[in-house]
MIKEMI-560581 format. One record per residue: x, y, z of N, C-alpha, C, O in turn; residue in one letter; chain; residue number from 1. Coordinates in steps of 0.001 Angstrom, whole numbers. Each point is the difference from the previous one (the first is absolute). Example, Ala and Ser with C-alpha at 12.3 -4.5 7.8 and 13.67 -1.06 7.14 Angstrom:
<pt n_x="13190" n_y="-5690" n_z="7800" ca_x="-890" ca_y="1190" ca_z="0" c_x="900" c_y="1200" c_z="0" o_x="1036" o_y="-19" o_z="665" vomi="A" vomar="A" vexza="1"/>
<pt n_x="-1386" n_y="1069" n_z="-1385" ca_x="820" ca_y="1190" ca_z="60" c_x="-770" c_y="1090" c_z="730" o_x="509" o_y="1108" o_z="169" vomi="S" vomar="A" vexza="2"/>
END
This chain:
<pt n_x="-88772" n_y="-200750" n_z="21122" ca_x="-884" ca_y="77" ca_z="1135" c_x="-1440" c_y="-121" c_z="-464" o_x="-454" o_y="620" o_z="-961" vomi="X" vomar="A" vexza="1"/>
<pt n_x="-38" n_y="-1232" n_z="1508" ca_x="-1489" ca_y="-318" ca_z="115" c_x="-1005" c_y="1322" c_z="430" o_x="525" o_y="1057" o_z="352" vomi="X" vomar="A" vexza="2"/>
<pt n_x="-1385" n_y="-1142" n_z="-386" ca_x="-1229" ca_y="1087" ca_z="743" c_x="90" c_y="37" c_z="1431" o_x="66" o_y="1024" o_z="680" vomi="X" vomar="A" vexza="3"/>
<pt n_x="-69" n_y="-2122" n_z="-300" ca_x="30" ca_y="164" ca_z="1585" c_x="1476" c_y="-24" c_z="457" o_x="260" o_y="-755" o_z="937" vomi="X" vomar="A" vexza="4"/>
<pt n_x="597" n_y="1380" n_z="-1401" ca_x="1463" ca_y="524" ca_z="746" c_x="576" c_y="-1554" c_z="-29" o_x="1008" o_y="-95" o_z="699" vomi="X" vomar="A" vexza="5"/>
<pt n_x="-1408" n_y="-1176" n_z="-1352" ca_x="1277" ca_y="-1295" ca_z="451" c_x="236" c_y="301" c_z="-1316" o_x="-691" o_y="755" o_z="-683" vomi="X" vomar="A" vexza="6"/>
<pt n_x="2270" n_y="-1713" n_z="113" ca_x="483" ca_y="-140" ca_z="-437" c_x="-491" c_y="-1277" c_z="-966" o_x="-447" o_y="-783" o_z="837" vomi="X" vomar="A" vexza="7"/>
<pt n_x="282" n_y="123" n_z="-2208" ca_x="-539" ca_y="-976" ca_z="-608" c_x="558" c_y="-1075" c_z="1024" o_x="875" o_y="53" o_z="864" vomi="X" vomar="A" vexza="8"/>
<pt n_x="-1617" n_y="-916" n_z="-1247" ca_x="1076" ca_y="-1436" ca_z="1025" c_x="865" c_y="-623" c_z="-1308" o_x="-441" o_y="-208" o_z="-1130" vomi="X" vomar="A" vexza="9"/>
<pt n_x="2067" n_y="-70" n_z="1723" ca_x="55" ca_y="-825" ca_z="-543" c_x="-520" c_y="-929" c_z="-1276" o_x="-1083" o_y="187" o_z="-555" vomi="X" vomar="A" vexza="10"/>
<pt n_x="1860" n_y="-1032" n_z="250" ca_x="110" ca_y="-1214" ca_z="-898" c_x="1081" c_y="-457" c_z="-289" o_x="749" o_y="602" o_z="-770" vomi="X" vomar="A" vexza="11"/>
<pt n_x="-424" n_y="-1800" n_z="1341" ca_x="1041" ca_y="-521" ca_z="-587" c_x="367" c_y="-1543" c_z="-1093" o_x="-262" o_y="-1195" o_z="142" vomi="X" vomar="A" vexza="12"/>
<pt n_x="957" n_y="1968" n_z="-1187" ca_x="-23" ca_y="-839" ca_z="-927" c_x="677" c_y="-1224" c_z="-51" o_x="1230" o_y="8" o_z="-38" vomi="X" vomar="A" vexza="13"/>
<pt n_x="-1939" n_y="-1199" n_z="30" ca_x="859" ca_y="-805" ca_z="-5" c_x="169" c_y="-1307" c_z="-1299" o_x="786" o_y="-934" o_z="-151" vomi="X" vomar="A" vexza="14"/>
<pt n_x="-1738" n_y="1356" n_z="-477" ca_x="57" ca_y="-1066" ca_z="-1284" c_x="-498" c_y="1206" c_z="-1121" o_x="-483" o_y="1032" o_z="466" vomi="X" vomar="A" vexza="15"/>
<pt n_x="609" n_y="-1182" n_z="-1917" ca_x="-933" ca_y="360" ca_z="-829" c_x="-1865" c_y="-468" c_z="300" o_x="-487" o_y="-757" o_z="840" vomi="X" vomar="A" vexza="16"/>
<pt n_x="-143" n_y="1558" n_z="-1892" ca_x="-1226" ca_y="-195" ca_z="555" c_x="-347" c_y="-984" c_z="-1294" o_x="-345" o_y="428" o_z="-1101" vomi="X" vomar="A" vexza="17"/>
<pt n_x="414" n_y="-1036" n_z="1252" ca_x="-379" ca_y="-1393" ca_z="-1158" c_x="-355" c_y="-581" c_z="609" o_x="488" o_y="-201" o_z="1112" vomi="X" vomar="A" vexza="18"/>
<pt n_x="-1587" n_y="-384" n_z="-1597" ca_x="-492" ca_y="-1946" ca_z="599" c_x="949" c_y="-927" c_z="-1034" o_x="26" o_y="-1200" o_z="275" vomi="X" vomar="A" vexza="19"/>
<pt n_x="693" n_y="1606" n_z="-1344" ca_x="481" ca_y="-946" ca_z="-769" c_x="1532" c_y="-105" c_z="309" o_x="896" o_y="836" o_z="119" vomi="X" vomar="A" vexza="20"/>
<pt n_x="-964" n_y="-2344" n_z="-29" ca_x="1134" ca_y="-427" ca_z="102" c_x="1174" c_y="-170" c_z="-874" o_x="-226" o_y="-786" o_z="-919" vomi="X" vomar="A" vexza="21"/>
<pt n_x="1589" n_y="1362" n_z="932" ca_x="819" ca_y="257" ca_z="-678" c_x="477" c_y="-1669" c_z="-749" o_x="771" o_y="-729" o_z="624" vomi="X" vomar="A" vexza="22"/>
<pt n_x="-1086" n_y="493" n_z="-1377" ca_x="679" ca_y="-1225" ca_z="-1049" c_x="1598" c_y="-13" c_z="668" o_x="739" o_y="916" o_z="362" vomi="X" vomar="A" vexza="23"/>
<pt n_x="-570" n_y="-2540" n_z="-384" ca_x="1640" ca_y="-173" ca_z="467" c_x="426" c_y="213" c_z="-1662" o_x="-647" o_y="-276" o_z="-1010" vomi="X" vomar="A" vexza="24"/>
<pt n_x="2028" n_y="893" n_z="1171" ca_x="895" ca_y="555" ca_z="-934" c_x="852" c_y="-1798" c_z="-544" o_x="1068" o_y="-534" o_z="296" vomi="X" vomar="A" vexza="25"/>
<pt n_x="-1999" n_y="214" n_z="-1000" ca_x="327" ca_y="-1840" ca_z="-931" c_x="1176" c_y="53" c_z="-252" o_x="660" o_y="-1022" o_z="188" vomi="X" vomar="A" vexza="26"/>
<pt n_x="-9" n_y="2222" n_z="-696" ca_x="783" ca_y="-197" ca_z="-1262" c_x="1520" c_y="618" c_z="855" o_x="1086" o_y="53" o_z="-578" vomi="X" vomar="A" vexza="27"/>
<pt n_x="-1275" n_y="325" n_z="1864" ca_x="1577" ca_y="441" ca_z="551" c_x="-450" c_y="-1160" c_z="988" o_x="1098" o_y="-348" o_z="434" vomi="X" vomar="A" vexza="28"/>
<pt n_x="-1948" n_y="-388" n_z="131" ca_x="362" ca_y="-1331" ca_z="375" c_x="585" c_y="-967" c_z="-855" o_x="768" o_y="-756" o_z="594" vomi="X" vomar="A" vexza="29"/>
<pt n_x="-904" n_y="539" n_z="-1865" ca_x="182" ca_y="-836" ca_z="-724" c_x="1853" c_y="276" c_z="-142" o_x="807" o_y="-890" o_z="265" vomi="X" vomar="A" vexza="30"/>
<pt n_x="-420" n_y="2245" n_z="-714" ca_x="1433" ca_y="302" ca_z="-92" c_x="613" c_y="-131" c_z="1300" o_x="1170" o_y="-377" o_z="-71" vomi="X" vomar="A" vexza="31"/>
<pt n_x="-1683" n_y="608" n_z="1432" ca_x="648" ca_y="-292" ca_z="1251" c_x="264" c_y="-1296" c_z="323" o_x="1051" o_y="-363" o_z="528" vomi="X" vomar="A" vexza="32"/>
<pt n_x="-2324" n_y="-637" n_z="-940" ca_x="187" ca_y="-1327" ca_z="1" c_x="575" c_y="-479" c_z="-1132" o_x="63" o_y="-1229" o_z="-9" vomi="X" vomar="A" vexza="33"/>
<pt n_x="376" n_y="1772" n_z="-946" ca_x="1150" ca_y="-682" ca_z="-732" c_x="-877" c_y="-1149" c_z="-975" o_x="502" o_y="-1058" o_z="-381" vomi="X" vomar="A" vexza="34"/>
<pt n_x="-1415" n_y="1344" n_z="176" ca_x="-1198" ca_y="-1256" ca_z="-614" c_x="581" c_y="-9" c_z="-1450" o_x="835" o_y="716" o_z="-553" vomi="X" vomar="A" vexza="35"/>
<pt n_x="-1612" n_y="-1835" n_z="117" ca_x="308" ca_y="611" ca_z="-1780" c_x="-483" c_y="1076" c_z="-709" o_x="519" o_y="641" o_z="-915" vomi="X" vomar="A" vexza="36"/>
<pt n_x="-1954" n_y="-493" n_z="1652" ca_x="-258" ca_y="1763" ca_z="-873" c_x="938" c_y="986" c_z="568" o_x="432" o_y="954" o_z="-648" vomi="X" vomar="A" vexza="37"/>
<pt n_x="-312" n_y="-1054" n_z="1133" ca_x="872" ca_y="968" ca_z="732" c_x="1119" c_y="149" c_z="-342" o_x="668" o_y="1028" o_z="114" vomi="X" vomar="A" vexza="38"/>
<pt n_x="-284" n_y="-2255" n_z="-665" ca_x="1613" ca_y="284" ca_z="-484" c_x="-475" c_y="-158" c_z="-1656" o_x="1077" o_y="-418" o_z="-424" vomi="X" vomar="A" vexza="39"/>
<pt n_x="-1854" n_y="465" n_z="-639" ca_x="-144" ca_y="555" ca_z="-857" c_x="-243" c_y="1270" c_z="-110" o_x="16" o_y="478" o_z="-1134" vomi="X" vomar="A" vexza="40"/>
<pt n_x="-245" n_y="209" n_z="2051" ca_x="-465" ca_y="1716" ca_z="-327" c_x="1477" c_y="89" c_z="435" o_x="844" o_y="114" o_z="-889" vomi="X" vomar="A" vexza="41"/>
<pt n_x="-508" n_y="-150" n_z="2014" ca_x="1544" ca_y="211" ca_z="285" c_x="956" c_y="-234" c_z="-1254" o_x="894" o_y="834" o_z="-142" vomi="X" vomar="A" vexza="42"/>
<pt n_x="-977" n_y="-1851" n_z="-764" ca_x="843" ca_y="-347" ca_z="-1077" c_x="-419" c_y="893" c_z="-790" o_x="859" o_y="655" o_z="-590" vomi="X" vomar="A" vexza="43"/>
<pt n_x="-2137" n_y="-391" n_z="367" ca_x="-312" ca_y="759" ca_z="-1165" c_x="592" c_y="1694" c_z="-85" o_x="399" o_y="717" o_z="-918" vomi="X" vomar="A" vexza="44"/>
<pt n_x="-534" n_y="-597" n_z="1968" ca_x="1094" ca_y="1693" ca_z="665" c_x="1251" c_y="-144" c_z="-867" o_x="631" o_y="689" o_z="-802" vomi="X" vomar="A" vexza="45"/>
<pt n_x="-574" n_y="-1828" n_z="1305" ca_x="1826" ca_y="-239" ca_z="-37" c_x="549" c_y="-120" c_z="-1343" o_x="1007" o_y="596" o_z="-384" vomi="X" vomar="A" vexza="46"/>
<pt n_x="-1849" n_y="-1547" n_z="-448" ca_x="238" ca_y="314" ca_z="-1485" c_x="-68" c_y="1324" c_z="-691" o_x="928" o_y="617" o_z="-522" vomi="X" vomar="A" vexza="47"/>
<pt n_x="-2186" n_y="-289" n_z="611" ca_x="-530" ca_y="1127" ca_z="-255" c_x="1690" c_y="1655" c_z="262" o_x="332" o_y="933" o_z="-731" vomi="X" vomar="A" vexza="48"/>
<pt n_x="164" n_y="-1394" n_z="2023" ca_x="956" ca_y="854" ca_z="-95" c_x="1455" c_y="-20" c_z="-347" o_x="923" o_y="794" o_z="-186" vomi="X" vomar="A" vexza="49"/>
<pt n_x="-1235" n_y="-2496" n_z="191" ca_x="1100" ca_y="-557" ca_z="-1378" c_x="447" c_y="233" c_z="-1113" o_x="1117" o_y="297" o_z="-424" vomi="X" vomar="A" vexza="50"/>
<pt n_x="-2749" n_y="-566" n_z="-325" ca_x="350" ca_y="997" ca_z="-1337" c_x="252" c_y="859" c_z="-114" o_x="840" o_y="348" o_z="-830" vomi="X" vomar="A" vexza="51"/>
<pt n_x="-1733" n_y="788" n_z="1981" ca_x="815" ca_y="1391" ca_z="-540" c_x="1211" c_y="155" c_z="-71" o_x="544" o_y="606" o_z="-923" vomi="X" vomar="A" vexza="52"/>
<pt n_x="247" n_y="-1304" n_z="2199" ca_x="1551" ca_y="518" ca_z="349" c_x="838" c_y="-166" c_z="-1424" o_x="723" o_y="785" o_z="-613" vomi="X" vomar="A" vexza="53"/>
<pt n_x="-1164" n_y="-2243" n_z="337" ca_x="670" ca_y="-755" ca_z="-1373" c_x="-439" c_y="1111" c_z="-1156" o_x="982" o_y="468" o_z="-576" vomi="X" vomar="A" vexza="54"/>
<pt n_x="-1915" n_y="-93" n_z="245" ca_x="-1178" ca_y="813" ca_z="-857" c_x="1477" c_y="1495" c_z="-380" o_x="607" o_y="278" o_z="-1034" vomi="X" vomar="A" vexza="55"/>
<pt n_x="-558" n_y="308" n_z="2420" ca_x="689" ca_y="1308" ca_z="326" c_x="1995" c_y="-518" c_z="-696" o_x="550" o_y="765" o_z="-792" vomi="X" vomar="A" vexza="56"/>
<pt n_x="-39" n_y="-1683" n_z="1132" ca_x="1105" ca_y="-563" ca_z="-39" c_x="182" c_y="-277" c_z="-1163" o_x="921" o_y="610" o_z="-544" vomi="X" vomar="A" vexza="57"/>
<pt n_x="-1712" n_y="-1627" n_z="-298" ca_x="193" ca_y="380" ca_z="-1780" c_x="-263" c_y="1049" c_z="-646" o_x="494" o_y="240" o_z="-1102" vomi="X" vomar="A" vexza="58"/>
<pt n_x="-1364" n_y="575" n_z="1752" ca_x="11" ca_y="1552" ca_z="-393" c_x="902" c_y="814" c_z="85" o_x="180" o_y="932" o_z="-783" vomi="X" vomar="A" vexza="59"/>
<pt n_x="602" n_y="-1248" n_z="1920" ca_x="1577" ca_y="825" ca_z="23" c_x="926" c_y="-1107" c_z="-478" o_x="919" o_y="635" o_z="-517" vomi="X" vomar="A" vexza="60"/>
<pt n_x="-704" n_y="-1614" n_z="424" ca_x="1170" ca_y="-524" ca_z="-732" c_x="-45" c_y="127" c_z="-1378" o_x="1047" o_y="-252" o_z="-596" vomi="X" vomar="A" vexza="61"/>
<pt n_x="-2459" n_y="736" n_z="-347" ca_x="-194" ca_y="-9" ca_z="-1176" c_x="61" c_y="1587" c_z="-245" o_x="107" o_y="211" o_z="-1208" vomi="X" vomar="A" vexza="62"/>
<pt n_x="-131" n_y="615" n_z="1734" ca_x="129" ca_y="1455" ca_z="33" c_x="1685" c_y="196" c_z="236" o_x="650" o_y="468" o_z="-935" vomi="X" vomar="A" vexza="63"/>
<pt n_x="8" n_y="-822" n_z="2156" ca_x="1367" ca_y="167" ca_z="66" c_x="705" c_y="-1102" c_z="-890" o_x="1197" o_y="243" o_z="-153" vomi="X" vomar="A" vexza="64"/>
<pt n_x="-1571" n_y="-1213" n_z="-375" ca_x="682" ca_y="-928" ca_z="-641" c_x="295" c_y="674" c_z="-975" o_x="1193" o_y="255" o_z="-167" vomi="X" vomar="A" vexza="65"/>
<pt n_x="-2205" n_y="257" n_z="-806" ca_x="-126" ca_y="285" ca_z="-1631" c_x="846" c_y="1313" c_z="65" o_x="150" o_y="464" o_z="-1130" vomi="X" vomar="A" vexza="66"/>
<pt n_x="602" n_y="466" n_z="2365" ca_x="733" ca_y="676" ca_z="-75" c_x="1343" c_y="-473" c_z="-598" o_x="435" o_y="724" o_z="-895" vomi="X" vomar="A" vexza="67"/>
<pt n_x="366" n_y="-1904" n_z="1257" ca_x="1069" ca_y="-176" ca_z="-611" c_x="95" c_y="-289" c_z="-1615" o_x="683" o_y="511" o_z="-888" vomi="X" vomar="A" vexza="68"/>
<pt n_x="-1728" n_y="-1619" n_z="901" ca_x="-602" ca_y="-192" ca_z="-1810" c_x="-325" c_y="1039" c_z="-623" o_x="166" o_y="-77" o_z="-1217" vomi="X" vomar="A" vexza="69"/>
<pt n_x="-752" n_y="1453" n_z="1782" ca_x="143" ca_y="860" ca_z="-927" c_x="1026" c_y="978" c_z="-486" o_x="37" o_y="648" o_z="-1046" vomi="X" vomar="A" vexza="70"/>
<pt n_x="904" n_y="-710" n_z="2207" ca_x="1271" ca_y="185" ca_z="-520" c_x="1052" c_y="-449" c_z="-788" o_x="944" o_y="676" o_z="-410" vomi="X" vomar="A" vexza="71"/>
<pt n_x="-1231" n_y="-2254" n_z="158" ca_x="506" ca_y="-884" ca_z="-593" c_x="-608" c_y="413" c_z="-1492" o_x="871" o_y="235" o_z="-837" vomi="X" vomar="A" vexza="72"/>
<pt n_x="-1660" n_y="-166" n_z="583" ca_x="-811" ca_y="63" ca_z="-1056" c_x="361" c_y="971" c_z="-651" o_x="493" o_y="-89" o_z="-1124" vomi="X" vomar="A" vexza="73"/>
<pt n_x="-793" n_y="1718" n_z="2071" ca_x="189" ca_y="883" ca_z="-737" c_x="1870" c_y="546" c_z="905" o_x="-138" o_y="1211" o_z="-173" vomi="X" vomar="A" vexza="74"/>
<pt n_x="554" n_y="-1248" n_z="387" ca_x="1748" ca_y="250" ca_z="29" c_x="-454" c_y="1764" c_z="-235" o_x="-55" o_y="706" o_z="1006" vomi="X" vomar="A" vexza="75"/>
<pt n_x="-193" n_y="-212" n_z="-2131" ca_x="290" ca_y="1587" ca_z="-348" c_x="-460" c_y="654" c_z="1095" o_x="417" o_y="1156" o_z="69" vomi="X" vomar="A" vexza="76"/>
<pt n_x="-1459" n_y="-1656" n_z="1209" ca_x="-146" ca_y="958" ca_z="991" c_x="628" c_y="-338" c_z="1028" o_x="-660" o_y="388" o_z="964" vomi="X" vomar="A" vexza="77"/>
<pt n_x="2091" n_y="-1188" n_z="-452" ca_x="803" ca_y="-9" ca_z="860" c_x="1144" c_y="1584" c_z="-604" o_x="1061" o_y="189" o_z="596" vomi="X" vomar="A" vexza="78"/>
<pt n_x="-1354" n_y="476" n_z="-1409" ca_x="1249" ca_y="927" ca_z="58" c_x="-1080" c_y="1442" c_z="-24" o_x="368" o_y="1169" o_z="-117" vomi="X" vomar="A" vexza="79"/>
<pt n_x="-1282" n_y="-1500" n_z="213" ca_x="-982" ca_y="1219" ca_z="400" c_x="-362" c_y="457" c_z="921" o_x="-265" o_y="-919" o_z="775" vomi="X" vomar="A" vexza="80"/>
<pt n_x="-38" n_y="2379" n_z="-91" ca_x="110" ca_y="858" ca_z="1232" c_x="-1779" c_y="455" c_z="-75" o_x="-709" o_y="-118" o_z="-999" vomi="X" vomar="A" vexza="81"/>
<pt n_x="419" n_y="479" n_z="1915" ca_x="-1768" ca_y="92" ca_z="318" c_x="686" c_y="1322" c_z="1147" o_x="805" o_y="-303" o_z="881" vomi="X" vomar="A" vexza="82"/>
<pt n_x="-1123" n_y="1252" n_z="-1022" ca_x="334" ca_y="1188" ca_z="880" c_x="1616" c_y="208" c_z="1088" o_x="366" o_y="459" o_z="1082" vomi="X" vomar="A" vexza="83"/>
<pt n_x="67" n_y="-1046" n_z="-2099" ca_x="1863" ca_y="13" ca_z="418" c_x="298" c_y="-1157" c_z="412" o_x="1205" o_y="-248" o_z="45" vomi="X" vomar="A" vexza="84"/>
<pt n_x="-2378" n_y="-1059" n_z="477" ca_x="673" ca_y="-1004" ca_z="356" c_x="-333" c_y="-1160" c_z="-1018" o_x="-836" o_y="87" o_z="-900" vomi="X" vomar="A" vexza="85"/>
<pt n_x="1831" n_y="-1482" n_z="1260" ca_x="-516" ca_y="-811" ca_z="-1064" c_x="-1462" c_y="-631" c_z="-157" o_x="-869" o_y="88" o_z="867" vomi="X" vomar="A" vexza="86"/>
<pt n_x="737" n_y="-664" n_z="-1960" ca_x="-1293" ca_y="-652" ca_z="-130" c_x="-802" c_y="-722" c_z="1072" o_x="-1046" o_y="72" o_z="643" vomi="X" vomar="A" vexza="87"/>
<pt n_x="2230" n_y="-874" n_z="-837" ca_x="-42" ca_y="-1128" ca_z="855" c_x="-476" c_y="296" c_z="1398" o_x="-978" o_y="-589" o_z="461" vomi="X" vomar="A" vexza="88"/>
<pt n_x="1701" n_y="1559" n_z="273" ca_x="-126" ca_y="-143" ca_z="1466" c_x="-1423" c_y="1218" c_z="-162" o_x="-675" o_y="48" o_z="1028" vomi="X" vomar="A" vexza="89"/>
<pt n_x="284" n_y="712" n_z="-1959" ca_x="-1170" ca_y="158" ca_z="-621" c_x="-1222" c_y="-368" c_z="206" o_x="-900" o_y="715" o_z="440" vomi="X" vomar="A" vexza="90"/>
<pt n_x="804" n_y="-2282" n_z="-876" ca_x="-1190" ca_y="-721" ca_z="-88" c_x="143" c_y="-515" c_z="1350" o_x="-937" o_y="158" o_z="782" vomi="X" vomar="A" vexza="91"/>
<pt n_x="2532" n_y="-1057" n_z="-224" ca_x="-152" ca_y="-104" ca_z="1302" c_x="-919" c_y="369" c_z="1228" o_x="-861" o_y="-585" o_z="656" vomi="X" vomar="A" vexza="92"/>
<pt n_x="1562" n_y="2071" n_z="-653" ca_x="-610" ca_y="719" ca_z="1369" c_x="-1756" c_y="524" c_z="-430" o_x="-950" o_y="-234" o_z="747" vomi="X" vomar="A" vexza="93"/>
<pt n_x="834" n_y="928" n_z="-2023" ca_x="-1004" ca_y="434" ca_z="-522" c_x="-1433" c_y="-1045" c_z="-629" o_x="-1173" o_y="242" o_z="-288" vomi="X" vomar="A" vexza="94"/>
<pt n_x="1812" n_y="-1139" n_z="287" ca_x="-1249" ca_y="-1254" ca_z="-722" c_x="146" c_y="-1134" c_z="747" o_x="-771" o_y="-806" o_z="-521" vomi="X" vomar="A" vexza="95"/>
<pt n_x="1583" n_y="27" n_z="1892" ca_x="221" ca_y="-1179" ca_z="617" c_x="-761" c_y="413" c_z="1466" o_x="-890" o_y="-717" o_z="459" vomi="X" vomar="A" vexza="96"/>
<pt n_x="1324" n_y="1900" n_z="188" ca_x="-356" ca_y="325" ca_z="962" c_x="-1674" c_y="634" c_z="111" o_x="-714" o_y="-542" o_z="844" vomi="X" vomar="A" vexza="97"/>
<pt n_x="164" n_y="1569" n_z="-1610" ca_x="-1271" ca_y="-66" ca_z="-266" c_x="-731" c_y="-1717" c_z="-180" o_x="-670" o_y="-668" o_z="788" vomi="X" vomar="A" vexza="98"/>
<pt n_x="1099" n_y="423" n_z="-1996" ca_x="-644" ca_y="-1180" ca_z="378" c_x="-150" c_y="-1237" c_z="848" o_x="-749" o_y="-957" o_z="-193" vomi="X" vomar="A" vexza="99"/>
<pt n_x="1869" n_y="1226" n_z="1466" ca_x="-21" ca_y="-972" ca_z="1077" c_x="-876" c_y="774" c_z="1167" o_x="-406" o_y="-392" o_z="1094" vomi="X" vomar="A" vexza="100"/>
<pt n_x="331" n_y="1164" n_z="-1514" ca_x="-1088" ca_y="1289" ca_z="1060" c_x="-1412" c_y="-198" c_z="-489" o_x="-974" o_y="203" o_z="725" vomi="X" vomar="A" vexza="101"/>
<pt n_x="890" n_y="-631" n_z="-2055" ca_x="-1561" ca_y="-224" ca_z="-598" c_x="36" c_y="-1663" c_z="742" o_x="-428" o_y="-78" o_z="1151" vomi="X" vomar="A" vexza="102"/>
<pt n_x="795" n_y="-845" n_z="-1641" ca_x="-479" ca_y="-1151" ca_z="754" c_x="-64" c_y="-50" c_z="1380" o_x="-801" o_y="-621" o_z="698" vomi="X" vomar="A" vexza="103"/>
<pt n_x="1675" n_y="1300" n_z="-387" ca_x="21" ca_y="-317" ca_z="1586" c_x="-1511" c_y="600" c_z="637" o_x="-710" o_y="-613" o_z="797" vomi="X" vomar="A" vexza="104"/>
<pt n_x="525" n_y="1520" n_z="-1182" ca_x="-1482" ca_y="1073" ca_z="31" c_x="-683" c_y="-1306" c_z="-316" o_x="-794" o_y="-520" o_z="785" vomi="X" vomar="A" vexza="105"/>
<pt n_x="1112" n_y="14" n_z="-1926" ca_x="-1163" ca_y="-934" ca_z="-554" c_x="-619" c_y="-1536" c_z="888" o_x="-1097" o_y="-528" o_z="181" vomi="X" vomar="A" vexza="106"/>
<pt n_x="2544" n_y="247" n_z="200" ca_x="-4" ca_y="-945" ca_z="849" c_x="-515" c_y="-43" c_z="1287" o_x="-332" o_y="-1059" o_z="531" vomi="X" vomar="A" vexza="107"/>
<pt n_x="233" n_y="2286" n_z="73" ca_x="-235" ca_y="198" ca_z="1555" c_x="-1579" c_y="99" c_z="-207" o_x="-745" o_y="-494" o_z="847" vomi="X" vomar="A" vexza="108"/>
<pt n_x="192" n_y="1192" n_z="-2077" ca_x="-1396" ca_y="-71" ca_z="-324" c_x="-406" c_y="-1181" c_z="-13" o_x="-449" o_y="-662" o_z="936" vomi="X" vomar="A" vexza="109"/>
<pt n_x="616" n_y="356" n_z="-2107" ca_x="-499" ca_y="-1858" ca_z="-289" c_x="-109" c_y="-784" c_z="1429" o_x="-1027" o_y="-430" o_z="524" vomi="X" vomar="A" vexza="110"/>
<pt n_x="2041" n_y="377" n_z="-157" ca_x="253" ca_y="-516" ca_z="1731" c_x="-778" c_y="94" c_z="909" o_x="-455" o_y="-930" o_z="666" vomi="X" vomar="A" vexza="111"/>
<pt n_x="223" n_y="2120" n_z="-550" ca_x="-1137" ca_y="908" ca_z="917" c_x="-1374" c_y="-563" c_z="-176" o_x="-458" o_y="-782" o_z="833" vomi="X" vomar="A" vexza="112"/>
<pt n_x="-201" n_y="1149" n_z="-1872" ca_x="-1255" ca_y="-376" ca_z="-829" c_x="-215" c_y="-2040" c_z="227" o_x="-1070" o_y="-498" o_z="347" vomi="X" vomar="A" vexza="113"/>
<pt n_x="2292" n_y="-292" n_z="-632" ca_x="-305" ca_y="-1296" ca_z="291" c_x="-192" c_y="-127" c_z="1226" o_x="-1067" o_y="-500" o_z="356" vomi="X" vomar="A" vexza="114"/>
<pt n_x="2185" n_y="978" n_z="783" ca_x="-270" ca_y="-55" ca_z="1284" c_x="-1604" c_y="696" c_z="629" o_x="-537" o_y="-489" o_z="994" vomi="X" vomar="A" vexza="115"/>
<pt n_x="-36" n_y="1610" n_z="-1718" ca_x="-945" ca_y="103" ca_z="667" c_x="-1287" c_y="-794" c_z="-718" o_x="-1029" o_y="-348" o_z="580" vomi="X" vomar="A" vexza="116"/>
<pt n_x="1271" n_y="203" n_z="-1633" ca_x="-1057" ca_y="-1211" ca_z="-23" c_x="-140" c_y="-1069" c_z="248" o_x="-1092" o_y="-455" o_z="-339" vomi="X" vomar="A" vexza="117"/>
<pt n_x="2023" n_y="-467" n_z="1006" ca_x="156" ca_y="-610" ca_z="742" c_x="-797" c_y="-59" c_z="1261" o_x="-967" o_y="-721" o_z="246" vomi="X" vomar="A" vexza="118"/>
<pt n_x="1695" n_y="1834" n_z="696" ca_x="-480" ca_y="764" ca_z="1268" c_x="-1991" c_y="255" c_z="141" o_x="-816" o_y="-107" o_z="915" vomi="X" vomar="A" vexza="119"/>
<pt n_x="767" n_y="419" n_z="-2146" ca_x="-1670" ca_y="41" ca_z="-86" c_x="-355" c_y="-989" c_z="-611" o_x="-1226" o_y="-92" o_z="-62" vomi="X" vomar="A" vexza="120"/>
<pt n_x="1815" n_y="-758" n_z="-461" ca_x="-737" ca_y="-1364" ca_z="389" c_x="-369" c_y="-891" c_z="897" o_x="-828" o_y="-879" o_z="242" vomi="X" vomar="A" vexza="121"/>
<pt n_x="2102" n_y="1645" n_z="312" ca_x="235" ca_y="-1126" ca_z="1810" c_x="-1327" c_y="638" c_z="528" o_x="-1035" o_y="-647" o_z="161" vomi="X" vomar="A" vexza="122"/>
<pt n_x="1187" n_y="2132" n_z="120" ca_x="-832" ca_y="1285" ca_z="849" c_x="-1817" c_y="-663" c_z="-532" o_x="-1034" o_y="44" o_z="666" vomi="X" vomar="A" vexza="123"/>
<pt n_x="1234" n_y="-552" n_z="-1943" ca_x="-1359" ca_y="38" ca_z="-266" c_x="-1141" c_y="-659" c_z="1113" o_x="-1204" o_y="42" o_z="-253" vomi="X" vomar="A" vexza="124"/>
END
């Protein structure tokens, strides 16, 4: 309330208060229209999350692979027990599964981080 018993008037908002005009967004026209820049940043995503997938996938085929070769190799720890059970199902549950829980963590990061820089490139 004011001094003299009215109420403020009103205002209603209907734009920001800028005289400056918002820049058209170049670069999500360019990907909507399907242009060639547009489909190089688009490709470049796409590789970019290529490698990782591939990146993550020789990381576990070279981690679970070298499990059988090292049994091959060394034989004396297929008749060995690790807290009543065998070795083997040992490293299995105890060293295969952690580490499909570390990439996967790893992967959803990496992922994340490309996608949003991406996103703020577009946003820029």
């Amino acid at each position: 309330m004011t001094g003299t018993g009215q109420p403020p008037p009103r205002v209603r908002v209907t734009a920001p208060r800028s005289d400056a005009r918002r820049r058209p967004q170049l670069l999500v026209q360019e990907i909507d229209e399907q242009t060639e820049l547009g489909e190089v940043y688009v490709r470049s995503l796409l590789w970019a999350q290529l490698r990782l997938s591939l990146g993550i996938l020789v990381s576990l085929g070279l981690i679970v692979g070298c499990l059988p070769l090292l049994f091959t190799i060394a034989p004396q720890l297929l008749g060995r027990t690790l807290f009543g059970m065998p070795l083997t199902w040992g490293l299995l549950g105890f060293l295969v599964y952690p580490v499909l829980l570390l990439l996967g963590w790893f992967y959803v990061r990496r992922a994340e981080r490309h996608e949003r820089s991406f996103s703020d490139l577009v946003e820029r």
